[in-house]
Residue, then its C-alpha position, 0 to 999 in steps of 0.5 A: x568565337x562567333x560564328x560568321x558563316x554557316x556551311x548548309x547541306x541540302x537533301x534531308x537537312x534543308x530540303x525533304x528531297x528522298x520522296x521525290x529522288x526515290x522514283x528516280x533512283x528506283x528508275x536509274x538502278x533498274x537499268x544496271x539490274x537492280x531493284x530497290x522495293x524498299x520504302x522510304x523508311x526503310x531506306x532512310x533506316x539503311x542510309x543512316x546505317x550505311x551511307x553508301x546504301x551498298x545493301x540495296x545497290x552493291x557496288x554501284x552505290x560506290x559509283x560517282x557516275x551512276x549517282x551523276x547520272x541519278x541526279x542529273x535525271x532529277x534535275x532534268x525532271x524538275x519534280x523537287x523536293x519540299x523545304x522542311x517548315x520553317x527553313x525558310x524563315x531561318x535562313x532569311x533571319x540567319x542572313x538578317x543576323x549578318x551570317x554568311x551562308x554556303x551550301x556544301x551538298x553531297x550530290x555527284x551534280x555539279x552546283x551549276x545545274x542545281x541552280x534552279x532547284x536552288x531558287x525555286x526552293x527561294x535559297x538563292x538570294x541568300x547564299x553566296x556560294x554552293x559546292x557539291x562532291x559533282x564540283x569535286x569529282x569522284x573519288x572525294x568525301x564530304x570532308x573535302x567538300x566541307x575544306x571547299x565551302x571554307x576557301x569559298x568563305x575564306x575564314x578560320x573553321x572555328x568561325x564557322x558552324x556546319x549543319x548537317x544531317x548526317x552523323x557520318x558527315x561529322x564524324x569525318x569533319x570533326x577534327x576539323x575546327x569547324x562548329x558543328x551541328x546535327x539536324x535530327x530530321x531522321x538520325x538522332x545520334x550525332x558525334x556533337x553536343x549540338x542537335x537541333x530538330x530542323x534547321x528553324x531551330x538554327x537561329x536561336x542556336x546560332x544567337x546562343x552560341x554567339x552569346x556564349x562567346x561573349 
């Protein structure tokens, strides 16, 4: 089946964000008590262990509103992220290869206040929608974010390809329909046969798969 339309997740997949969102989650979980003395490597290795971070936060890591509050002081701040190398490019030659694109975040933020973010980044004029779990609210997971990116696109799953970092974000989107890809930015394992390194290499994925439904 070709691949119409690809849903995008943002941080660690198109975007390396963590350096830049540490000193705000540092600064937001000093104000409940706690504090996070751990280094980016060390809470990469925690996150793609636990998702939830519930080692370093406890309970406030399963709080939609203090993740609210972590990314609106980001946003507020405008101290962003760096676009991983090539991302651009791909994104640019996906849109010229007549995809769709969606992007589907995690972040408890609504898309509204990312739009800036968005275009500095220079993703704007390629995407054609944005969701968040901030649009959702709380007490929803990325397989719901995911259902939402698909009634935006309005397509069949097995028409689209969804590219994440996570491989927890596949395991809970995986019965349903979409195709999806791991992008080994810092996990490795993924619960699909499709890995690729960064999202440059989606391009030539993308073209390989639309030929094999040839």
């Amino acid at each position: 089946m070709v691949i119409k339309a690809i849903i995008l997740d943002l941080d660690m997949t198109l975007v390396n964000t963590l350096p830049k969102f540490l000193s705000i989650l540092r600064e937001c979980a000093a104000r409940y008590g706690r504090n996070i003395d751990s280094d980016i490597n060390k809470l990469l290795n925690i996150y793609y262990r636990d998702p939830s971070l519930s080692e370093v936060l406890g309970d406030l890591s399963r709080n939609f509103w203090f993740w609210h509050e972590c990314w609106a002081l980001y946003s507020m701040r405008r101290d962003y992220g760096e676009v991983f190398p090539g991302t651009l490019d791909a994104v640019k030659v996906l849109r010229g290869m007549g995809k769709r694109l969606v992007i589907a975040t995690g972040r408890e933020l609504e898309c509204s206040r990312m739009m800036d973010e968005l275009r500095y980044y220079g993703f704007t004029e390629f995407i054609e929608g944005c969701v968040s779990l901030g649009d959702l609210g709380p007490g929803h997971d990325k397989l719901d974010l995911v259902k939402k990116a698909l009634d935006i696109l309005r397509l069949p799953p097995n028409n689209v390809a969804y590219v994440t970092d996570h491989p927890r974000d596949i395991l809970l989107v995986n019965g349903l329909g979409t195709i999806n890809i791991g992008v080994a930015t810092w996990a490795r394992d993924f619960p699909t046969k499709f890995v690729i390194r960064s999202v440059a290499e989606l391009p030539r994925l993308v073209a390989m798969l639309d030929g094999a439904s040839d």
